[in-house]
Residue frames relative to the residue before (quaternion, step in Angstrom):
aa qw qx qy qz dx dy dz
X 1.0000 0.0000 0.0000 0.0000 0.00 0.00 0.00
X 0.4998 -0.6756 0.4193 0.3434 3.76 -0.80 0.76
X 0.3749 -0.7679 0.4203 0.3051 3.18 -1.11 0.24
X 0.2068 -0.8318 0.3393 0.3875 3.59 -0.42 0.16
X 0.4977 -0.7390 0.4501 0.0594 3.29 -1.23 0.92
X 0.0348 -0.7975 0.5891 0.1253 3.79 -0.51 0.33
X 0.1289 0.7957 -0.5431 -0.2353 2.98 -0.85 0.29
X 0.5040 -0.7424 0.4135 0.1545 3.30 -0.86 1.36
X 0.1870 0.8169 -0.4866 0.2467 3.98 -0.20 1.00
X 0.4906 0.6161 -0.5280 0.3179 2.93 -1.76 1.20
X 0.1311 0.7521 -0.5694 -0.3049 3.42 -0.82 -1.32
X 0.5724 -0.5969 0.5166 0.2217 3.57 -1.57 0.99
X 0.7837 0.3496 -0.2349 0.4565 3.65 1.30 -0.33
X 0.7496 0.1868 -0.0537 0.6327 3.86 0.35 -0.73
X 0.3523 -0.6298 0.6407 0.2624 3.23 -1.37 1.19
X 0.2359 0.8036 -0.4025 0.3695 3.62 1.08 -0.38
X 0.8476 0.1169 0.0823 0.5111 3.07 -0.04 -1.91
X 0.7110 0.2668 -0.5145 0.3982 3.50 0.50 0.82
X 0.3480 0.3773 -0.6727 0.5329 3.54 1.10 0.87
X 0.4208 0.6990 -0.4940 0.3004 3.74 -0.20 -0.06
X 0.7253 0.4890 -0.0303 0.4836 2.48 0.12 -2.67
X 0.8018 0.4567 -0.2030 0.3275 3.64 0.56 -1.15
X 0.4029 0.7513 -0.2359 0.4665 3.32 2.04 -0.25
X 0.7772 0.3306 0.0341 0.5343 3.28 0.06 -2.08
X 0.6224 0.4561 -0.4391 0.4603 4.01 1.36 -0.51
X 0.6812 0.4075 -0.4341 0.4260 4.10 0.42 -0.87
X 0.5643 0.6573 -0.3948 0.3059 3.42 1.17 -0.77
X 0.6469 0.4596 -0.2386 0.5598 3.82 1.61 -1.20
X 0.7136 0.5099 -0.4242 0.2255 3.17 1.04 -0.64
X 0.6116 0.5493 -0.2715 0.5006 3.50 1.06 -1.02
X 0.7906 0.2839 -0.3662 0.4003 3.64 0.42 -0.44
X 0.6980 0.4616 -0.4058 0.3675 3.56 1.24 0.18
X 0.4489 0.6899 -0.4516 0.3443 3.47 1.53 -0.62
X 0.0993 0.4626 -0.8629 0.1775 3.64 -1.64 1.19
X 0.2621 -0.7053 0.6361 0.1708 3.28 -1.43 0.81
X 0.4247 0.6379 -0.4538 0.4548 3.66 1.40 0.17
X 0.8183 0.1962 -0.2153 0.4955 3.42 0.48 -0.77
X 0.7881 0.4715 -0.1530 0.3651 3.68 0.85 -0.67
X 0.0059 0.6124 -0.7497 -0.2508 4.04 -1.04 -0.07
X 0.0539 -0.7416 0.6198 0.2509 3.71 -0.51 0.68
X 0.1986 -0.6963 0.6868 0.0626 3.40 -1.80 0.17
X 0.2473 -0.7374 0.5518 0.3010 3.27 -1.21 0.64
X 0.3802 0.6465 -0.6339 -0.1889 3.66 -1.34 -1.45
X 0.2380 -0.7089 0.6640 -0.0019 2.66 -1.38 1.63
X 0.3466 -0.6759 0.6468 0.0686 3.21 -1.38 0.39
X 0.0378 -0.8295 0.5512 0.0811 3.57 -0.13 0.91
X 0.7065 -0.4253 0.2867 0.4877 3.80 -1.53 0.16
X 0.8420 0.3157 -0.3749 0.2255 3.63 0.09 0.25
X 0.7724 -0.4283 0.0655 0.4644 2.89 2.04 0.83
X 0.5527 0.7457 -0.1382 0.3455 2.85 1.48 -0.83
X 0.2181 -0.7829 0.5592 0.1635 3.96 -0.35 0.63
X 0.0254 0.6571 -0.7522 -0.0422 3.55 -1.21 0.39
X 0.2163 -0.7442 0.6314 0.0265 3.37 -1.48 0.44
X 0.0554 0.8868 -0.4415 0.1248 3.12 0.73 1.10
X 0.6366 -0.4303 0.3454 0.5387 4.19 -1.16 0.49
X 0.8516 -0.0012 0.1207 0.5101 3.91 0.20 -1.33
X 0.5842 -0.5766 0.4720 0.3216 3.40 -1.16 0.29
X 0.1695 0.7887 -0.4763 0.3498 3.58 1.53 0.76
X 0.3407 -0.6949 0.4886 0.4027 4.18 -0.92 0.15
X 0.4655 0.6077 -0.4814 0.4269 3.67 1.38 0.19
X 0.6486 0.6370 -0.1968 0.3672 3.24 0.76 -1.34
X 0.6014 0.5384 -0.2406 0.5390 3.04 1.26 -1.52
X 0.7336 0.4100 -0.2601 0.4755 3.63 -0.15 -1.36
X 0.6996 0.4211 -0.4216 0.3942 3.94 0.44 -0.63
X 0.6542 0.4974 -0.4726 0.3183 3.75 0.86 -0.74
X 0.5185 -0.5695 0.5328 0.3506 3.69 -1.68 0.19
X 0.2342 -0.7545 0.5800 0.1986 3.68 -0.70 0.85
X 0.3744 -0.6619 0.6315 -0.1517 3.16 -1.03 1.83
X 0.4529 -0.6192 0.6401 0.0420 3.76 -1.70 1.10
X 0.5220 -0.5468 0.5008 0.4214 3.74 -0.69 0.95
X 0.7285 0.3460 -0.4956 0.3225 3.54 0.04 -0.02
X 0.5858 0.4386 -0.3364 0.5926 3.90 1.11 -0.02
X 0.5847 0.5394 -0.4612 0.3931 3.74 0.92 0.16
X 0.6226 0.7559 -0.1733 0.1047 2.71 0.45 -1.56
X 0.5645 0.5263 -0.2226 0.5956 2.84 1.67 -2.19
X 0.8297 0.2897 -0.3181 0.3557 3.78 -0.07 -1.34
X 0.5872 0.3248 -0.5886 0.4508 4.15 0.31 0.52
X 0.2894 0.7631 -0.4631 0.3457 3.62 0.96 0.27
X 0.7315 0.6295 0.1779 0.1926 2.70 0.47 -2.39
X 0.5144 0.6864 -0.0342 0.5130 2.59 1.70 -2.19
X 0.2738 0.7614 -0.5711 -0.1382 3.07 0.25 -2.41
X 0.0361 0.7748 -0.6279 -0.0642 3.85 0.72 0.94
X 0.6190 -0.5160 0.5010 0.3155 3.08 -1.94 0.37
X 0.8239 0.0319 0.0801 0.5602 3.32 0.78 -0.92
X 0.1350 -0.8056 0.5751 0.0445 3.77 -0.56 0.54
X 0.1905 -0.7505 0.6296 0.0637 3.70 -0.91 1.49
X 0.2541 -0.7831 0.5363 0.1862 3.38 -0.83 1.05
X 0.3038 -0.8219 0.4751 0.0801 3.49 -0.86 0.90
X 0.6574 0.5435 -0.3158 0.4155 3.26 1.14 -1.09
X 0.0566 0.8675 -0.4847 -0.0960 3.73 -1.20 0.83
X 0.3493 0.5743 -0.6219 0.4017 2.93 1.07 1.49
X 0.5306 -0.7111 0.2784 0.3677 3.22 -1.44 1.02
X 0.3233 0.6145 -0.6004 0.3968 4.08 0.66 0.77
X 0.7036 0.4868 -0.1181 0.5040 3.69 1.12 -1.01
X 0.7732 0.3105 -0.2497 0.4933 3.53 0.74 -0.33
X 0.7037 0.5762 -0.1049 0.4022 3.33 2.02 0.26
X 0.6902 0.1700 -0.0837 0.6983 2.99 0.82 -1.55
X 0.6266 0.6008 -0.4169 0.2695 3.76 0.52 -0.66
X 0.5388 0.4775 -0.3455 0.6019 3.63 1.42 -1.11
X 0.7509 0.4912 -0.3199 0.3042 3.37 0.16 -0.69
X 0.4508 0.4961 -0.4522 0.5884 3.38 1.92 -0.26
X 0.5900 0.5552 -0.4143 0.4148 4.04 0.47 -0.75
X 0.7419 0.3558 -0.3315 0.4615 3.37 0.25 -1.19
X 0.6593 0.5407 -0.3886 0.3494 3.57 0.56 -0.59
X 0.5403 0.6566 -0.1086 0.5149 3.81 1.69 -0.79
X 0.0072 -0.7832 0.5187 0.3429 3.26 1.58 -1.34
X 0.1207 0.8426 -0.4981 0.1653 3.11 0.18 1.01
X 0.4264 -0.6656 0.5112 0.3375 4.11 -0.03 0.30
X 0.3188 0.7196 -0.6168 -0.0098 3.74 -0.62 0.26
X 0.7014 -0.4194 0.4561 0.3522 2.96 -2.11 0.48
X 0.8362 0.4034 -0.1039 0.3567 4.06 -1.05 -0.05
X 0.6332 -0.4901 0.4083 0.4383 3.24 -1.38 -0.05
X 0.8095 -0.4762 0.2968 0.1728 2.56 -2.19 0.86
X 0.3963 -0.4297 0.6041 0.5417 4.38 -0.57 -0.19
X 0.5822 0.5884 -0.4352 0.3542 3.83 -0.20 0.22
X 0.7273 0.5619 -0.0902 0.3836 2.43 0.57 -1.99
X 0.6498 0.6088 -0.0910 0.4459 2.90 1.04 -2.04
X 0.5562 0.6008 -0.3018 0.4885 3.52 0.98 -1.11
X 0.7958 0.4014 -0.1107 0.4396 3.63 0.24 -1.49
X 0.5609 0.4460 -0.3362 0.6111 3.76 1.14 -0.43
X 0.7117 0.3914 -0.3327 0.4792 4.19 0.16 -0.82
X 0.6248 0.2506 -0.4948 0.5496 3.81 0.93 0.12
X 0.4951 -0.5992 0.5491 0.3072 3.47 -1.56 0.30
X 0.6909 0.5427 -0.2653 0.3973 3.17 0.83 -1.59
X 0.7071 0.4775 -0.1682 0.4937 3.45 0.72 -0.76
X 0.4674 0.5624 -0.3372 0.5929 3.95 1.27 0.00
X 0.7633 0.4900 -0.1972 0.3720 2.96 0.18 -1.60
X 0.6258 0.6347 -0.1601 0.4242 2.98 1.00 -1.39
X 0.6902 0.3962 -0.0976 0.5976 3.65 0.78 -1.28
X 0.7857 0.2666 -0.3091 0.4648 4.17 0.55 0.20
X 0.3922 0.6946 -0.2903 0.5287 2.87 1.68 0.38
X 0.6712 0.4032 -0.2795 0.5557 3.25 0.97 -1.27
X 0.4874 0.7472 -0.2256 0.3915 3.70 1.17 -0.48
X 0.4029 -0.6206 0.5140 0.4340 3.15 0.85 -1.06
X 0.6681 0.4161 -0.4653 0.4050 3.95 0.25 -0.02
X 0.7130 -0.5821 0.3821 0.0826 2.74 -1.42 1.48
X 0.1052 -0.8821 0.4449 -0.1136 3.64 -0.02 1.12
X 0.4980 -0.7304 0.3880 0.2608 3.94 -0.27 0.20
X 0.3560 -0.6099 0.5417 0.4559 4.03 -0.07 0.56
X 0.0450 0.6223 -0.7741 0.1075 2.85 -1.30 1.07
X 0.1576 0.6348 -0.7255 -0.2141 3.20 -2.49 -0.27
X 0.5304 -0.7667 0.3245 0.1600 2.96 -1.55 0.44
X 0.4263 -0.7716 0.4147 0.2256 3.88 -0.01 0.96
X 0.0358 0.6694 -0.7242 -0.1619 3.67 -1.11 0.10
X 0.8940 -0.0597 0.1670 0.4115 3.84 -0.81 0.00
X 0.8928 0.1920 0.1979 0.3562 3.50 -0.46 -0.52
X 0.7180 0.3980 -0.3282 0.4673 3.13 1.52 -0.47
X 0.7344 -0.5074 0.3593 0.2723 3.44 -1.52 0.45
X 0.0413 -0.8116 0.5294 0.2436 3.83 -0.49 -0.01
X 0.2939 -0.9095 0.2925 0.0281 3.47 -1.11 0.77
X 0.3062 0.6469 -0.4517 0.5326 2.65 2.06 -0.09
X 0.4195 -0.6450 0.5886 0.2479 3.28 -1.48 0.98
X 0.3422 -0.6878 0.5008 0.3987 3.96 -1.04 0.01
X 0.4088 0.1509 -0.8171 -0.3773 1.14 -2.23 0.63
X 0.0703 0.9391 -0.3362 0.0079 3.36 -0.43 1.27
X 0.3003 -0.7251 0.4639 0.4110 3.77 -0.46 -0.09
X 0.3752 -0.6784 0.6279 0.0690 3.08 -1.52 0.77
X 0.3368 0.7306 -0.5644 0.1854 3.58 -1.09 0.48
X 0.6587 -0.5160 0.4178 0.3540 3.43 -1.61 0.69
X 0.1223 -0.8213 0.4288 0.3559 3.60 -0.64 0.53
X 0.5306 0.3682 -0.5217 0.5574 3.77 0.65 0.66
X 0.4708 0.6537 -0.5731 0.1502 4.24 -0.09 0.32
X 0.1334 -0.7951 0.5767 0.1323 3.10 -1.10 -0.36
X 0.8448 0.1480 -0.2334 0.4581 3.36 -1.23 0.78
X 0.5516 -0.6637 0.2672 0.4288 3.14 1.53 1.80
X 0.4385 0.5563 -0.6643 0.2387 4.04 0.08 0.32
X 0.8867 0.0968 -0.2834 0.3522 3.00 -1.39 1.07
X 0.2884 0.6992 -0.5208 0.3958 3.12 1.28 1.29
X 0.0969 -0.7693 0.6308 -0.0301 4.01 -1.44 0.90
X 0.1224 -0.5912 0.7238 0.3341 3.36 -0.91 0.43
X 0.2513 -0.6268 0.7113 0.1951 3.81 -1.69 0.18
X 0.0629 -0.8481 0.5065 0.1424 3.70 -0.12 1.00
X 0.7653 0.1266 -0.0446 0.6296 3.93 1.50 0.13
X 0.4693 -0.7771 0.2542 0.3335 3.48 -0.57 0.67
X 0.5686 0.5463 -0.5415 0.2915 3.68 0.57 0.98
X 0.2454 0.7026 -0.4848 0.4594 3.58 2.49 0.47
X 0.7294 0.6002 -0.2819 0.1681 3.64 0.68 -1.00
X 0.5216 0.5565 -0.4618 0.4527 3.71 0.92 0.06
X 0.5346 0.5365 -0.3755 0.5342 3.60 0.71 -1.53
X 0.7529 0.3772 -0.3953 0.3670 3.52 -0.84 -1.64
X 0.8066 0.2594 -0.3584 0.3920 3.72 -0.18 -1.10
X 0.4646 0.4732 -0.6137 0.4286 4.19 0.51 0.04
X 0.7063 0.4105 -0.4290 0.3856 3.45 -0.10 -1.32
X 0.7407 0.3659 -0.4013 0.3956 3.89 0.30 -0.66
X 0.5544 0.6585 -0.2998 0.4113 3.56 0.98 -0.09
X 0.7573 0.4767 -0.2313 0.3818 2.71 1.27 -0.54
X 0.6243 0.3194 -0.3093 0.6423 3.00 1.47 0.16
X 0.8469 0.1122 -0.1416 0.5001 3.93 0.33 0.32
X 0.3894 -0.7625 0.4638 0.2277 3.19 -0.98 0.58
X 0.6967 0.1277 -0.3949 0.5852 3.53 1.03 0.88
X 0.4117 -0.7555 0.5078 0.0429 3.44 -1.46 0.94
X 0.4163 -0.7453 0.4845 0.1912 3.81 -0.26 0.84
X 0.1535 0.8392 -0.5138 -0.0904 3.87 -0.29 0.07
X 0.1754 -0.8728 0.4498 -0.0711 3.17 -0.02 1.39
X 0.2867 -0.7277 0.5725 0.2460 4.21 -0.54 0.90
X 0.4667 -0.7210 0.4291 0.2796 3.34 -0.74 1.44
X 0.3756 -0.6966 0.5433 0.2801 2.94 -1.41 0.44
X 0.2418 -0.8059 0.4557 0.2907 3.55 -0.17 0.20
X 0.7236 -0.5265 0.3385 0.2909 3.39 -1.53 1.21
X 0.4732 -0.2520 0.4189 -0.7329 1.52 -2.06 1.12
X 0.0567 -0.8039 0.5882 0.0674 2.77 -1.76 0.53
X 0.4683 -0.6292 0.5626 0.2612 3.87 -0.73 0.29
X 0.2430 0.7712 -0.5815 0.0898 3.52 -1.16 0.65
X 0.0783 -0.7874 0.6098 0.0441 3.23 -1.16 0.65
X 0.4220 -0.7528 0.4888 -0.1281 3.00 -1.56 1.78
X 0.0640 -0.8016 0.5909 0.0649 3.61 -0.81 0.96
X 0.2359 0.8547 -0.4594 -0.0527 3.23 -1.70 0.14
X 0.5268 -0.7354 0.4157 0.0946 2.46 -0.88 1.68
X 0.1954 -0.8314 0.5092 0.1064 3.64 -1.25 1.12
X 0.4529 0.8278 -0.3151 0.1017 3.85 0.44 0.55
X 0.7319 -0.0308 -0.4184 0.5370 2.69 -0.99 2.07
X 0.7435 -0.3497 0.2846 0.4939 3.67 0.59 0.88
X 0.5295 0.4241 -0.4724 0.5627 4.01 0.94 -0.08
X 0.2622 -0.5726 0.7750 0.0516 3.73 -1.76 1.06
X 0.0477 0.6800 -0.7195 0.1329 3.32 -1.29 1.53
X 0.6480 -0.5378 0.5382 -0.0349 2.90 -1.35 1.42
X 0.0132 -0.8609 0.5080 0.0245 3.62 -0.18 0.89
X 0.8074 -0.3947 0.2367 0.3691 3.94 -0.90 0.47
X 0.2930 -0.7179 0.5055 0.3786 3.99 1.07 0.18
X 0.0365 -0.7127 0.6869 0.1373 3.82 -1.08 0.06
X 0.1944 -0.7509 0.6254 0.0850 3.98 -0.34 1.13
X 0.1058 -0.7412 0.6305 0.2046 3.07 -1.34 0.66
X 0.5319 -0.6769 0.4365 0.2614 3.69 -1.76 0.27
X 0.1086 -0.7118 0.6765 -0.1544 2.46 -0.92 2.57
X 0.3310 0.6533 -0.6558 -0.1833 3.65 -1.16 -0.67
X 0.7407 -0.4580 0.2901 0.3968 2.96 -1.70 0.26
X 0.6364 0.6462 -0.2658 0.3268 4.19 0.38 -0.21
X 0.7173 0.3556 -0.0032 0.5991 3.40 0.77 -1.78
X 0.8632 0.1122 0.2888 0.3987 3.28 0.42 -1.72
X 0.0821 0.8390 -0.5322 0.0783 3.63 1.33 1.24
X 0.7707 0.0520 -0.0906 0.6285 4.12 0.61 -0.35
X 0.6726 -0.4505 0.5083 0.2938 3.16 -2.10 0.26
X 0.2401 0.8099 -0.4941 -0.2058 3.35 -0.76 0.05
X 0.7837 -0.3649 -0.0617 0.4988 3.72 -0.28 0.01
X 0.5512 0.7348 -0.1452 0.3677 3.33 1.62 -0.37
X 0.3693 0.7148 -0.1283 0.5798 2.54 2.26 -0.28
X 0.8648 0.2082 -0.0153 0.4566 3.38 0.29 -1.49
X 0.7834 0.3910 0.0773 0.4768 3.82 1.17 -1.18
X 0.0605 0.7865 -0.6083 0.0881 3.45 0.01 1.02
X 0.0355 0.7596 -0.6483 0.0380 3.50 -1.48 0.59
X 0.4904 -0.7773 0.3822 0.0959 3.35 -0.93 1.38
X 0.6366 -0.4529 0.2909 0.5523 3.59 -0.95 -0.34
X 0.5943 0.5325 -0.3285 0.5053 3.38 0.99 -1.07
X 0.5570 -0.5552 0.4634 0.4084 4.04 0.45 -0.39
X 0.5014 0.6524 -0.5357 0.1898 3.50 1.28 -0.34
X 0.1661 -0.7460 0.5365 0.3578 3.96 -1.06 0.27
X 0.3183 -0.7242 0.5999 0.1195 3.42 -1.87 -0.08
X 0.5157 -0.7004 0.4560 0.1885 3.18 -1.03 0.75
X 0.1025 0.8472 -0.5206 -0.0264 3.97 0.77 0.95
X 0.5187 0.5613 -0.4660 0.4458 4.10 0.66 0.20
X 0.6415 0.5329 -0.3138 0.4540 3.46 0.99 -0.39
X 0.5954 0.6051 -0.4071 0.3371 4.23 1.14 0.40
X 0.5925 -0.6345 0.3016 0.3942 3.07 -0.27 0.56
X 0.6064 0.4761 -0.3554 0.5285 3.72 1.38 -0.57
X 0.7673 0.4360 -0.3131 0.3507 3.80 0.61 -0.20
X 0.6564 0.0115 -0.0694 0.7511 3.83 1.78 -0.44
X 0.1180 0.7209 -0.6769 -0.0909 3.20 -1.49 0.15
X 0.5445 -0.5909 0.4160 0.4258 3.81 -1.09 0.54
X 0.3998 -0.6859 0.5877 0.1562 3.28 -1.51 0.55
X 0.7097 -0.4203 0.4604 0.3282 3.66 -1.63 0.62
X 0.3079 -0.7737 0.4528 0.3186 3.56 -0.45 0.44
X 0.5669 0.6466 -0.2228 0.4592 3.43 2.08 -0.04
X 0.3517 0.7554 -0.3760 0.4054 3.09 2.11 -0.15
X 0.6496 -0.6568 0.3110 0.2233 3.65 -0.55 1.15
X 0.7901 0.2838 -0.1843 0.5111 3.16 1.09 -1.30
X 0.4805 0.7359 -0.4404 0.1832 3.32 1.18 0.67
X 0.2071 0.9126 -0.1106 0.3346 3.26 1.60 -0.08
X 0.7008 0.4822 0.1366 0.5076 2.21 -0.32 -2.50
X 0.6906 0.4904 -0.2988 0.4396 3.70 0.34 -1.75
X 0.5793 0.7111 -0.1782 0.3564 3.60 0.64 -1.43
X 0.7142 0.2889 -0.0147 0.6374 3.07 0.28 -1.25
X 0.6894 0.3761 -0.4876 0.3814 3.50 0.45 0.31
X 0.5633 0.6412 -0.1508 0.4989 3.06 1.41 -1.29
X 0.8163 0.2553 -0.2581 0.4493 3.49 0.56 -0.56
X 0.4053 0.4471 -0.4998 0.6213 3.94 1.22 0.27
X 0.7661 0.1518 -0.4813 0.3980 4.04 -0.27 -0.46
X 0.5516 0.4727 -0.6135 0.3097 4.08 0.34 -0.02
X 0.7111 0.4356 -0.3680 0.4113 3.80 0.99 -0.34
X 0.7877 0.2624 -0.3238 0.4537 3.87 0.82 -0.08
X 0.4520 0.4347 -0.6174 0.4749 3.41 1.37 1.43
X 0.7419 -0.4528 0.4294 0.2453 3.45 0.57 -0.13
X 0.4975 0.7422 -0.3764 0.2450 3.64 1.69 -1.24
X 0.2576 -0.6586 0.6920 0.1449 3.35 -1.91 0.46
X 0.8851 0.2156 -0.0344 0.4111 3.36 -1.56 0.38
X 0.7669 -0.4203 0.0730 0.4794 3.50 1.04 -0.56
X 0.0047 0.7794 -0.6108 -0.1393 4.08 -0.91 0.00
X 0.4039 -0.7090 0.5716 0.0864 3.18 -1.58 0.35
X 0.2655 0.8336 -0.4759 0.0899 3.79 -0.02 0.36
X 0.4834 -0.6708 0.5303 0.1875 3.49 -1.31 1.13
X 0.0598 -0.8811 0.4684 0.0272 3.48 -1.43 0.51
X 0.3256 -0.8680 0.3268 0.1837 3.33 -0.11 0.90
X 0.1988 -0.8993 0.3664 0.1323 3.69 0.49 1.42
X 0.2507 -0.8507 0.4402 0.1401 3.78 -0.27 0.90
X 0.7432 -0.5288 0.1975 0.3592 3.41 -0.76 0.82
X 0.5970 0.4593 -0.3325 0.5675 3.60 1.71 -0.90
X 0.5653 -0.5416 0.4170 0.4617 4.22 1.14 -0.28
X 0.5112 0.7547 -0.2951 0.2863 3.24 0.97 0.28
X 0.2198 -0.8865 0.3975 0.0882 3.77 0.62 1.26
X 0.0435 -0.7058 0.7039 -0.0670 3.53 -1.03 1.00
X 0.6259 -0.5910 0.4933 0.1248 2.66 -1.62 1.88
X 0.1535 -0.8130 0.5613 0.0222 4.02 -0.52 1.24
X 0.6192 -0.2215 0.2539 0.7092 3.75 0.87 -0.97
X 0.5401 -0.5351 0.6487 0.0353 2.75 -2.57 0.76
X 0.1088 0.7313 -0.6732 -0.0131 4.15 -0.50 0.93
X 0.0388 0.8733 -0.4832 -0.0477 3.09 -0.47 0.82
X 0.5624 0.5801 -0.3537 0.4713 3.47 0.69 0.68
X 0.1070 0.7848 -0.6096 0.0316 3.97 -0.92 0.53
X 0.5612 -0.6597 0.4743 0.1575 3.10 -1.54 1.30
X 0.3965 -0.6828 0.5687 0.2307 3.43 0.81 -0.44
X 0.3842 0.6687 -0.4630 0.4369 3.83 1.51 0.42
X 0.5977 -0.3033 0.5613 0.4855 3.83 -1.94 0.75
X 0.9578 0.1752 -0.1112 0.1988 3.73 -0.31 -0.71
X 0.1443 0.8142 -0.3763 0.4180 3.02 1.76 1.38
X 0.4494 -0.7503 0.3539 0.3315 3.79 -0.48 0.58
X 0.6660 0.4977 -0.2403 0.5010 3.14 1.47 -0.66
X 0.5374 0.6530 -0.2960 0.4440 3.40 1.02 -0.47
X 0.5625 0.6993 -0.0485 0.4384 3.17 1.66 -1.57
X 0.7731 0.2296 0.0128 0.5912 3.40 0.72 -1.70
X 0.3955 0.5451 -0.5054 0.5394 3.86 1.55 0.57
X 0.6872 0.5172 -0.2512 0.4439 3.45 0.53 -1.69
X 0.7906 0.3118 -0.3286 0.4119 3.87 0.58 -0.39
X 0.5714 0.5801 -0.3368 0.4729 2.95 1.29 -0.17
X 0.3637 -0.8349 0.2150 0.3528 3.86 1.91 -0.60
X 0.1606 0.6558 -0.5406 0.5018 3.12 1.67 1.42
X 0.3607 -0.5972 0.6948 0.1747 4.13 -0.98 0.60
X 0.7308 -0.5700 0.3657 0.0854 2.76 -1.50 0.13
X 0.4599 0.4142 -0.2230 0.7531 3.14 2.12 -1.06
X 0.6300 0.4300 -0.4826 0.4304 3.94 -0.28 -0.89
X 0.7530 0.4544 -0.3440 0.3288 3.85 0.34 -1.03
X 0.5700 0.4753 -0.3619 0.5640 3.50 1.30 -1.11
X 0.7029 0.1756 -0.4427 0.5284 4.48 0.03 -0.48
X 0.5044 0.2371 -0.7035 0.4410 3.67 -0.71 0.52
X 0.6805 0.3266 -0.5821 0.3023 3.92 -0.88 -0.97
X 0.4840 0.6361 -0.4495 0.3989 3.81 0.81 -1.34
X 0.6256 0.5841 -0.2441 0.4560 3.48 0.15 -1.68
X 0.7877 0.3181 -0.1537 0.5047 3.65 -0.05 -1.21
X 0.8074 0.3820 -0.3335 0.3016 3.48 0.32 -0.52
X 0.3801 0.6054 -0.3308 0.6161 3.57 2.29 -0.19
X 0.7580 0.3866 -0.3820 0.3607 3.54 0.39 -0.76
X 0.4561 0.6885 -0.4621 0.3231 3.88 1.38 -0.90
C-alpha cells in the first residue's frame, strides 16, 4: 500500500524564502513522485501564516486552494495522519517551530530535530558546540550593536543567524570594518567575526546516517582562490531575475564540482564532518562547509542542516556520486524516519 507523504512548504516570514521553499519543493516533487510507492500531499504555509493544501505544489494549485488559520489546519494534518512528512521550509520559523508543530502531532519527519535545527541556524552556537568536539573552528567573537571588534583583519564578517551568506564581508584592513558589520546588521542583530582563514580551498560535506552507521559522502568544492574570489558570497549561490524569478547558480559546474573520494583532503574533511554530525545531535543526515588551509587542514565554517530531496539538492548530489539515485535516497530517509 503507498505511503502517504507530506510535504511541508513555504515560509510564514519572507516571501523570499517561500519562493525558495517553493523552488527546491516542485524540484523533490517531480523527481520523487511514483504513485506505487507514494500518495503525495502538499501544505504550504505562506508569509502571512496562512495554510492551503492544495493537489501539487503547482502555482494553479496554489492559487485554487482556500487559505485556512492553524486552527482550521490542524484538524486536517490530523486527519491526513501522513506516514512521513518532508520539511521544506528554510527559514528559521520553518526549521523550528514548524518541526516542532510535527513533533508535537507525532508526526514522522525526514531530518533533524527543531533543536537540532535551532543550534545549526545559529553559527555562534554550532561553532561553539564542535569545537567542544574537537573540530577545528576559527577565532572568532560575537558582536551585538555598538560594540567594538578586536580581532585584527583579516576577518570575515556575517550575520550569525543568516543564511545563504547574505550579509556576509571579508574586511581585508581595518577601515573595511564599518561597512562589513552594517551590512551584517542588517540582517541580524548579532554578528560573527571570524579571522580568515587563508586559501586553500572551500568544501562542503554530507552525511548520511542509516541505521546508526555514519557515511561520508563525495566532498563537492567550490571555486574560491585567494585573488578574484577569497569567500562565497550570496551571488555565488542565489540568482533572481527581473520578474523575481530565483535560480540555483552553485549548482554549475564552473562554480562547484564533486571531488575524487581519493582526494587527500577528503579524510581529514570526514572525520571532521562526522564528529560535528555527532556533537550537533543530527539525524538521518547533515551538511557542513569547510575551510581548507594551505597545510590541508579543514575548519568547521557553518552547519546546513536541512535537504529538499530536489535533482539540485547537495545531498542528493553527493548521493548520486557516490551511486545512491535519488528515489533510493529519498526511501531509505523515509525508512529511517518511520523507524525513529
Amino acid at each position: 500500500m503507498p505511503l502517504t507523504v507530506l510535504h511541508l512548504i513555504g515560509s510564514p516570514s519572507s516571501t523570499f524564502m517561500a519562493d525558495l521553499s517553493l523552488l527546491y519543493a516542485r524540484d523533490c516533487w517531480s523527481a520523487t513522485a511514483d504513485a506505487s510507492r507514494y500518495r503525495m500531499h502538499v501544505a504550504y504555509v505562506a508569509p502571512d501564516g496562512q495554510w492551503r493544501f492544495p493537489a501539487d505544489p503547482g502555482e494553479q494549485a496554489l492559487a485554487a486552494a482556500p487559505a485556512l488559520p492553524l486552527t482550521a489546519a490542524l484538524p486536517l494534518l490530523v486527519a491526513m495522519r501522513p506516514d512521513v512528512v518532508i520539511p521544506q521550509m528554510f527559514c528559521l520559523p520553518g526549521m523550528t517551530t514548524y518541526r516542532s508543530l510535527l513533533e508535537l502531532l507525532d508526526l514522522p519527519y525526514i531530518g533533524n530535530t527543531a533543536s537540532v535545527m535551532a543550534i545549526g541556524a545559529d553559527k555562534a552556537h554550532a561553532r561553539a558546540v564542535v569545537a567542544a568536539a574537537g573540530v577545528a573552528v576559527p577565532t572568532a567573537q560575537v558582536l551585538r550593536r555598538g560594540q567594538i571588534p578586536t580581532l585584527p583583519p583579516p576577518v570575515v564578517v556575517k550575520p550569525v543567524d543568516g543564511d545563504n551568506s547574505v550579509g556576509v564581508s571579508l574586511v581585508p584592513d581595518q577601515d573595511a570594518y564599518p561597512a562589513a558589520l552594517d551590512a551584517a546588521f542588517f540582517y541580524s542583530d548579532r554578528v560573527l567575526v571570524e579571522t580568515y582563514i587563508e586559501l586553500g580551498r572551500e568544501v562542503r560535506c554530507g552525511v548520511l546516517e542509516i541505521d546508526g552507521e555514519l557515511i561520508g559522502l563525495p566532498l563537492e568544492e567550490y571555486a574560491v582562490d585567494a585573488i578574484s574570489k577569497p569567500i562565497r558570497d550570496h551571488s555565488d549561490k542565489i540568482s533572481q531575475d527581473e520578474n523575481g524569478g530565483l535560480g540555483l547558480v552553485a549548482k554549475t559546474d564552473a562554480r562547484a564540482w564533486t571531488l575524487d573520494p581519493d582526494d587527500p583532503v577528503t579524510q581529514p574533511v570526514w572525520d571532521a564532518a562526522l564528529r560535528s554530525h555527532r556533537a550537533l545531535g543530527c539525524r538521518h543526515y547533515s551538511l557542513f562547509d569547510f575551510r581548507i588551509d594551505p597545510a590541508g587542514r579543514p575548519w568547521f565554517l557553518e552547519a546546513g542542516l536541512y535537504c529538499s530531496f530536489a535533482h539540485q539538492s547537495v545531498i542528493p548530489t553527493m548521493a548520486r556520486a557516490a551511486g545512491t539515485n535519488l528515489p533510493d535516497l529519498f526511501a531509505t530517509m523515509i525508512d529511517q524516519a518511520r523507524r525513529a
